[in-house]
C-alpha positions as CSV (number, residue, x, y, z in Angstrom):
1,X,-3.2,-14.3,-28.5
2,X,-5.8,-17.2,-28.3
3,X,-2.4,-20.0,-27.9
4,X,-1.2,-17.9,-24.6
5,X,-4.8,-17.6,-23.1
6,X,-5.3,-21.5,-23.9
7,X,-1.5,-22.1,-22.1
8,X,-2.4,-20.2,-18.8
9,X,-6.2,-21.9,-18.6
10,X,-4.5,-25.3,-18.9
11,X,-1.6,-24.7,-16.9
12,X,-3.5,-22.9,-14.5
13,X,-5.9,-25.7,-13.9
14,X,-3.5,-28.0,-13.2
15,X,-1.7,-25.8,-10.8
16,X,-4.7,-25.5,-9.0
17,X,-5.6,-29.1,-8.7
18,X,-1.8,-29.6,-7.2
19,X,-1.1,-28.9,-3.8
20,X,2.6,-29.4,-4.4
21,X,2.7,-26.6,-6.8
22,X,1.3,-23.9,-5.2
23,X,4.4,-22.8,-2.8
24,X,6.7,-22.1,-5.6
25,X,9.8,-20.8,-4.0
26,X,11.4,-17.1,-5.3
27,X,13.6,-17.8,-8.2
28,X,17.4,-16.6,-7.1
29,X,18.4,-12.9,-9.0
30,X,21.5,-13.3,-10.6
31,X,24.5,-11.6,-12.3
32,X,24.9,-11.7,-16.0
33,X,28.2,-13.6,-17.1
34,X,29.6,-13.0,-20.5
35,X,31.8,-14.8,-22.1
36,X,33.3,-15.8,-25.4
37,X,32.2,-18.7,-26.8
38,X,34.2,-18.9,-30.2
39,X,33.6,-15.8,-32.5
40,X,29.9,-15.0,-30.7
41,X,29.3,-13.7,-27.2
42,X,27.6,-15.4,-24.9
43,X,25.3,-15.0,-22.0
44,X,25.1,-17.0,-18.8
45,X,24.2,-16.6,-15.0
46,X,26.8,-16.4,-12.2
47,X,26.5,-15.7,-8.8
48,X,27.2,-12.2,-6.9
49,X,30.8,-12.0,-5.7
50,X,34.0,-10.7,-7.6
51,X,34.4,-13.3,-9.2
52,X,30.9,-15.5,-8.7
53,X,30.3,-18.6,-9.5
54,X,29.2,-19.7,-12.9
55,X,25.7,-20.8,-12.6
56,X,24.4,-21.9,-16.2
57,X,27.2,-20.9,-19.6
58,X,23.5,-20.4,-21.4
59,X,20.9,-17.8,-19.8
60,X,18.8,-15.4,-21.7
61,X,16.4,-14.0,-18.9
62,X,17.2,-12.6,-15.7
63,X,14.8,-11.0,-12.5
64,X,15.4,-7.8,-10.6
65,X,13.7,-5.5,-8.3
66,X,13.1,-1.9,-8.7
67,X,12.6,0.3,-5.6
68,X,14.6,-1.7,-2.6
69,X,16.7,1.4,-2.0
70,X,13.7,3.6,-1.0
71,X,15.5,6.8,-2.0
72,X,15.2,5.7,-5.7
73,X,11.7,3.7,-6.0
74,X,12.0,3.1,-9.3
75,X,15.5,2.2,-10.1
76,X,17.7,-1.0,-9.5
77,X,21.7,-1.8,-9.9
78,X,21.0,-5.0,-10.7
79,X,21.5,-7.6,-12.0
80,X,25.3,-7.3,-12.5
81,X,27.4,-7.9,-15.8
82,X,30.3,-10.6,-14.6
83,X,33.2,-11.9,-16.7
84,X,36.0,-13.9,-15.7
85,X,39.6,-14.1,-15.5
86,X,41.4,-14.7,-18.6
87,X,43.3,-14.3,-21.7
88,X,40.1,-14.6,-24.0
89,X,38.5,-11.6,-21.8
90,X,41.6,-9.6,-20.9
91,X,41.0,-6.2,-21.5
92,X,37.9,-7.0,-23.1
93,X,35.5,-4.8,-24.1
94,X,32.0,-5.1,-24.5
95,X,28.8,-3.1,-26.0
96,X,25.4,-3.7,-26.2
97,X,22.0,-2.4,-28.0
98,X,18.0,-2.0,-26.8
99,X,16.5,-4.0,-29.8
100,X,13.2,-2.9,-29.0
101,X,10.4,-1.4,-26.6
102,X,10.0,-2.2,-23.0
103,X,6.9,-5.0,-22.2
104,X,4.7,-5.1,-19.8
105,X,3.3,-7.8,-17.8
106,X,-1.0,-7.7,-18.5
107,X,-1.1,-11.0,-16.5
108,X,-1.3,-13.4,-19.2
109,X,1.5,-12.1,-21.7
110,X,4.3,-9.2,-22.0
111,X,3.0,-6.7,-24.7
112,X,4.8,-3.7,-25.2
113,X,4.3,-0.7,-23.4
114,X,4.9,3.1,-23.3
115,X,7.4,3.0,-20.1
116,X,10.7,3.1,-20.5
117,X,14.4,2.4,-19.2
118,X,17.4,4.4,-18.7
119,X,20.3,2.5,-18.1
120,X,23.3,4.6,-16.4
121,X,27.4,3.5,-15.7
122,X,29.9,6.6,-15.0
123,X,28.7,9.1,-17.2
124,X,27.5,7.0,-20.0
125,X,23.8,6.9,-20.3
126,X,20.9,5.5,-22.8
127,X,17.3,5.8,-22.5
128,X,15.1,3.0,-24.3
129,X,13.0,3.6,-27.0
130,X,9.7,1.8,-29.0
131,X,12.4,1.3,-31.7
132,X,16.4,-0.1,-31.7
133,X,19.1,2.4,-29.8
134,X,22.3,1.7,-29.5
135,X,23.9,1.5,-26.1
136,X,27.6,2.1,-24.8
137,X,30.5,0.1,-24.2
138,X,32.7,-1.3,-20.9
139,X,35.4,-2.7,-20.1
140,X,36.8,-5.7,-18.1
141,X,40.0,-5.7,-16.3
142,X,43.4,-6.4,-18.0
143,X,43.1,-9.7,-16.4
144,X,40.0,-10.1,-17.8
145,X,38.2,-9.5,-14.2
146,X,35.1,-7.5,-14.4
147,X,32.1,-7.1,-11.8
148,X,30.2,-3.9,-12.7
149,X,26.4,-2.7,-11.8
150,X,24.4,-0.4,-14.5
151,X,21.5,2.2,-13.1
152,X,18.7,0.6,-14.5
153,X,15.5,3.6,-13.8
154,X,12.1,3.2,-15.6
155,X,10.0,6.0,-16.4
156,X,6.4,6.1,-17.4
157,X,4.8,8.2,-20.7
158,X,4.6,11.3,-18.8
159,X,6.2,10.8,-15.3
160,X,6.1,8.3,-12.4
161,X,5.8,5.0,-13.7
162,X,2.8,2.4,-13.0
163,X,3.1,-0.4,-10.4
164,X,3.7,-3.4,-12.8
165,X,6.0,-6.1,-14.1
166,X,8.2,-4.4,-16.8
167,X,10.9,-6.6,-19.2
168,X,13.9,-4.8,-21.1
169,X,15.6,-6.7,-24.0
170,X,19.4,-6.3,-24.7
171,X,21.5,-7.4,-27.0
172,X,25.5,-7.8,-25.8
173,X,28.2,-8.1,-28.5
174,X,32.1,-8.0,-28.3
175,X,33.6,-4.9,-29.1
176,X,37.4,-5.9,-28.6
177,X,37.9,-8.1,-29.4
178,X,35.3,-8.1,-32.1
179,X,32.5,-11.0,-31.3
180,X,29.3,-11.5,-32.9
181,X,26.1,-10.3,-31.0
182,X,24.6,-13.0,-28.3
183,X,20.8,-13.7,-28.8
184,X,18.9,-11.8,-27.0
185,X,18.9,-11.0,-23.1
186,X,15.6,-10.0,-21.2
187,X,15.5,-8.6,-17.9
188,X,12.7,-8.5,-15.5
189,X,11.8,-6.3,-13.5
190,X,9.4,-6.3,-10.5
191,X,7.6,-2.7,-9.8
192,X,5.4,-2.6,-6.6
193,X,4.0,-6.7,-7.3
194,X,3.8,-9.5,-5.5
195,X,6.5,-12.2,-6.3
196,X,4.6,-14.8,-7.6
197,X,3.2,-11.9,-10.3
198,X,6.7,-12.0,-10.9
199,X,7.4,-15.1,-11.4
200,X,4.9,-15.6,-13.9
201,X,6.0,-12.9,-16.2
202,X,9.8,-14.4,-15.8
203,X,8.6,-17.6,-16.6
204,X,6.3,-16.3,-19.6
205,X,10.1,-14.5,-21.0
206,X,12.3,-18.3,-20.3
207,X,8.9,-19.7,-22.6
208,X,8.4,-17.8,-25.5
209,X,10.4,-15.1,-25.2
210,X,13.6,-16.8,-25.0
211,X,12.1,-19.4,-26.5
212,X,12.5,-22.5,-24.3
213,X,9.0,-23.4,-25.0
214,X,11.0,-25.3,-28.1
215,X,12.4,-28.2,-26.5
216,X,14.6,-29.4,-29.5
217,X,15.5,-26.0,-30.7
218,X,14.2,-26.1,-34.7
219,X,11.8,-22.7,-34.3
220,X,8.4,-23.9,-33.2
221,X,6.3,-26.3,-31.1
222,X,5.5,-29.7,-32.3
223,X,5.5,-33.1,-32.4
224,X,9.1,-33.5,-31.9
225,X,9.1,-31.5,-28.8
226,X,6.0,-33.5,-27.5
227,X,8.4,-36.4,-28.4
228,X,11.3,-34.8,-25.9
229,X,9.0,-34.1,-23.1
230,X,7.3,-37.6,-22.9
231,X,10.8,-38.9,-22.7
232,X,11.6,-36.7,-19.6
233,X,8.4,-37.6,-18.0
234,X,8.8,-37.8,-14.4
235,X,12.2,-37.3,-14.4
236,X,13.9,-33.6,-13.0
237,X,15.2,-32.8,-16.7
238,X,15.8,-28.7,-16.2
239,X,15.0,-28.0,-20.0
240,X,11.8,-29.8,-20.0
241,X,10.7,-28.7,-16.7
242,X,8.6,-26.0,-18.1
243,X,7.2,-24.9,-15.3
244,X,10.4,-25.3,-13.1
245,X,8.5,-27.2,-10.0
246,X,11.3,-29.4,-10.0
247,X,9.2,-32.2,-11.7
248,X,8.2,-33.0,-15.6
249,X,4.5,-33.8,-15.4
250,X,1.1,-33.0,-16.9
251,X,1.7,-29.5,-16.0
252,X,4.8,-29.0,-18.4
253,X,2.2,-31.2,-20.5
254,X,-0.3,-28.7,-20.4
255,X,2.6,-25.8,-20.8
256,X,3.5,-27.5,-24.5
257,X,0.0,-28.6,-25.3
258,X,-1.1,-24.9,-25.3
259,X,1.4,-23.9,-27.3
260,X,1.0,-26.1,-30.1
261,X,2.2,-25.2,-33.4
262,X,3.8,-21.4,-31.8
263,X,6.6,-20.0,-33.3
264,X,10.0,-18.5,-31.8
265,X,10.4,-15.1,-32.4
266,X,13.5,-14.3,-34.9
């Protein structure tokens, strides 16, 4: 896609031409909280614990590790799905759906790829696939309490899976009571690389995958988002941050620049 490869020439100009942002510190893992937010489910970030601690009521992409328990190299427990005490989650139960194939990392973009997931809790188990599968449902606590971890193991085409930076998309939605899907959720997961490789793909997922390359949230990249980030310049606004260095300068700049006219996926 010629707008990516002009985003990561700019951006990675900059970057090099900055001292400041080239010790990028390892972006926290966290749980996934969800949580009612009228009829729709949503998705946010919280803490590990039972209960954690609400991090962000709006979070769409999450990192994990594969392979830190050496006896399974190429499975992870984590991240976590959270939800809190309460009447509007009490007894709660939720479901969720792989919309589509797992992506790879190529170090410029997350393309699909012929890997896939299987994602385990009790005896319950789904296996992704290039097209939609429906997954399984869980249950919170009658207090509305839950803190539960998922086997998440990838596979490659015909065994072992390749070394690489891998994304799985789900979509949660409430099963009782009834709730209308959340967008969608991306998880990334680091096989075997280096954790600024990592961050890169995560950040490429928060961008256009999730979509937060749209400042002002109408579907595409314009003038009006130009608008937004000019406004923020210099300031430590967290949604126009693009490149989260803590900072909103010519790098975000060159971040929405190279993504002129792009389009959010549906």
């Amino acid at each position: 896609m010629h707008t990516l490869r002009s985003i990561t020439l700019l951006a990675s100009a900059i970057v090099l031409a900055s001292p400041a942002l080239a010790g990028s510190e390892k972006k926290p893992h966290l749980d996934i909280w969800l949580h009612p937010e009228g009829k729709s489910l949503a998705v946010g970030s919280i803490t590990e614990g039972t209960p954690g601690e609400p991090v962000d009521p709006i979070a769409r992409v999450f990192g994990a590790e594969l392979g830190e328990d050496p006896e399974f190299p190429f499975s992870a427990p984590e991240p976590g799905f959270q939800s809190l005490p309460g009447r509007a989650t009490a007894g709660a139960a939720f479901g969720f759906a792989l919309p589509g194939p797992v992506l790879a990392w190529n170090g410029l973009e997350l393309v699909p790829s012929d890997h896939t997931f299987t994602l385990e809790y009790g005896p319950a188990s789904v296996t992704s696939s290039a097209g939609f599968v429906d997954g399984f449902t869980f249950t919170a606590q009658r207090s509305g309490l839950m803190h539960i971890h998922f086997d998440f193991t990838l596979a490659g085409p015909s065994g072992d899976p390749e070394p690489g930076v891998y994304a799985l998309a789900i979509v949660f939605d409430g099963a009782l009571p009834v709730l209308a899907p959340s967008p969608t959720t991306w998880i990334v997961f680091n096989l075997g690389q280096d954790e600024a490789t990592h961050d890169e793909a995560i950040t490429f997922a928060e961008l256009f995958l999730a979509c937060g390359i749209d400042l002002n949230g109408d579907g595409g990249v314009d003038a009006a988002d130009l608008a937004i980030l000019l406004g923020a310049w210099g300031s430590d606004d967290a949604s126009s941050d693009l490149n989260g260095d803590g900072t909103v300068d010519a790098a975000d700049l060159a971040e929405l620049l190279g993504a002129w006219g792009f389009t959010c996926p549906a």
